[in-house]
C-alpha positions as CSV (number, residue, x, y, z in Angstrom):
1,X,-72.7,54.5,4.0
2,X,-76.2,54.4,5.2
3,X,-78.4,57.1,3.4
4,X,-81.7,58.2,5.2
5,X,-85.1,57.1,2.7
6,X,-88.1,57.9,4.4
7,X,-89.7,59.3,8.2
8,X,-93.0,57.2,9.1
9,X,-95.5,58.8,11.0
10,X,-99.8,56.9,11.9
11,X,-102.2,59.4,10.8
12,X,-106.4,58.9,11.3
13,X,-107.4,59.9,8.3
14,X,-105.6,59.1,4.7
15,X,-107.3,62.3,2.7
16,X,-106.9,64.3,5.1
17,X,-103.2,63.8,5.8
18,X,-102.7,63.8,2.2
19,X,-104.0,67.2,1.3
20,X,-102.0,69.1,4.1
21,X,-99.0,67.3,3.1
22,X,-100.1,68.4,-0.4
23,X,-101.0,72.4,0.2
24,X,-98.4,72.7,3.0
25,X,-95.6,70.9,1.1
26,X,-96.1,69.9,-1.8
27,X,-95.5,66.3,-1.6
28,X,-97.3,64.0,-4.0
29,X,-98.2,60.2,-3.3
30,X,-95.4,58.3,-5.0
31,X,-96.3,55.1,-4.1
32,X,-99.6,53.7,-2.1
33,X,-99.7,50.0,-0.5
34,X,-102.4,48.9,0.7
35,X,-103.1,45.6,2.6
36,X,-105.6,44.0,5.1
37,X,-105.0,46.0,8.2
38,X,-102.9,48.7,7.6
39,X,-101.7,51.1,4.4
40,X,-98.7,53.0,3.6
41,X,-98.6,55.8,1.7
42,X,-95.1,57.4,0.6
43,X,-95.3,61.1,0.0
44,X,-92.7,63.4,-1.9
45,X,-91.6,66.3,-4.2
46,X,-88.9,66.8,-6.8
47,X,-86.7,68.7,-4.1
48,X,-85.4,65.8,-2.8
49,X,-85.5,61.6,-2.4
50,X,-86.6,61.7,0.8
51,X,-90.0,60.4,1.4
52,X,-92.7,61.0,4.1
53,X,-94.3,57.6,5.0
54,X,-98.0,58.1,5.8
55,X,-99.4,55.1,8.0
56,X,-103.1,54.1,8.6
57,X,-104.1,51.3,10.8
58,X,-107.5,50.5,9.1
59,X,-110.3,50.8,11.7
60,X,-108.3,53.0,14.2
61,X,-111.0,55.5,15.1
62,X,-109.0,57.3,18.4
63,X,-105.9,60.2,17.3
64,X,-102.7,58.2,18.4
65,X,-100.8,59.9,21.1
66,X,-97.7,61.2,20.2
67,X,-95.9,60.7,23.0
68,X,-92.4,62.3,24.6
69,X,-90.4,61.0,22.0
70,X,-91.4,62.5,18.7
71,X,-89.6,65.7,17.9
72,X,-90.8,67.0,14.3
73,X,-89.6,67.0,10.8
74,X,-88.4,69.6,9.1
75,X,-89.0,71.0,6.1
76,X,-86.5,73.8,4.4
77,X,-88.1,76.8,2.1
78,X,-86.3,79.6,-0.3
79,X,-88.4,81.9,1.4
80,X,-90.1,81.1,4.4
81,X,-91.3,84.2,5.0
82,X,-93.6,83.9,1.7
83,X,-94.4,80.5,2.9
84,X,-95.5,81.2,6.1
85,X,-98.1,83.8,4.5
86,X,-99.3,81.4,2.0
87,X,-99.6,78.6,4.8
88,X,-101.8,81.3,7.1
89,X,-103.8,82.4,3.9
90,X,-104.6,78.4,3.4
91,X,-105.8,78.7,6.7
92,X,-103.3,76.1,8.0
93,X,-102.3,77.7,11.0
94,X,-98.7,78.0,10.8
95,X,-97.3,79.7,14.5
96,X,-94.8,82.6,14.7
97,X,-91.6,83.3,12.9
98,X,-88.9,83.2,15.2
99,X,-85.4,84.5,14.4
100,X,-82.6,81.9,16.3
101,X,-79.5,83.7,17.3
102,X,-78.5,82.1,20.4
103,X,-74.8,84.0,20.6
104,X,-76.8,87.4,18.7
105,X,-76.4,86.1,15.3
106,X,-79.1,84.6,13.5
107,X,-78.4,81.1,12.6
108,X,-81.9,80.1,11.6
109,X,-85.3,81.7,10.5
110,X,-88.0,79.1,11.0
111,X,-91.9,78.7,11.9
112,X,-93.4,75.2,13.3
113,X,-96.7,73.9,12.5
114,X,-99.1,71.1,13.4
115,X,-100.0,68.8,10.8
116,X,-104.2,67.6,11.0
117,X,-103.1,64.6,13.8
118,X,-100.8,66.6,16.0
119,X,-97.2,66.1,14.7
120,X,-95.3,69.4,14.7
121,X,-93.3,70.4,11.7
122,X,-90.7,72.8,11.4
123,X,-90.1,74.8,8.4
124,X,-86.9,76.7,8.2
125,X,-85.2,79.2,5.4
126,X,-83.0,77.2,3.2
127,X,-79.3,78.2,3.4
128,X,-76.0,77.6,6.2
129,X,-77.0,73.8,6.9
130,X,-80.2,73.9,6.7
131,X,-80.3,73.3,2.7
């Protein structure tokens, strides 16, 4: 069976990338490769082994465009209710809460936001399948 290790996503700028994955998150640099054109840095916390693969293409100076494709990652939270007011207090800009009950029951709480190069991230309240 195939398990899932890491998502990679190009960001501009390696510090800046790292500290909103840091205050939003709370993923720590695990691991950090760095070669002649490029470096990979592999982001994660203690909730899980799944890593967030930060990519910068060394003299890239334009934001990459993300393109149709990308979706977003998700993130889930005991209380994302707390999180989202600790992510607005940071002044990270986190957007609405929004309550998903497609049939009138609520199946997920969740808020997006934008990480500092554009990639949206979900952040949902951890229980049903979103543990």
């Amino acid at each position: 069976m195939a398990k899932a290790i890491h998502s990679m996503i190009r960001v501009l700028d390696e510090a800046r990338s790292v500290r909103f994955y840091t205050a939003a998150f709370g993923l720590a640099v695990a691991d950090r490769l760095d070669f002649d054109s490029f470096t990979l840095i592999y982001m994660s916390n203690p909730e899980t082994g799944f890593e967030l693969e930060l990519t910068v293409n060394k003299g890239r100076t334009e934001a990459y465009a993300l393109g149709d494709g990308y979706g977003h990652l998700a993130f889930s939270v005991d209380d994302v209710n707390a999180e989202h007011a600790r992510l607005t207090e940071a002044g990270l800009a986190p957007r609405k809460l929004v309550d998903f009950a497609p049939a009138g029951t609520v199946i997920a709480r969740f808020f997006f936001i934008a990480d500092p190069d554009g990639y949206q991230i979900e952040v949902l309240q951890r229980g049903g399948r979103y543990l």
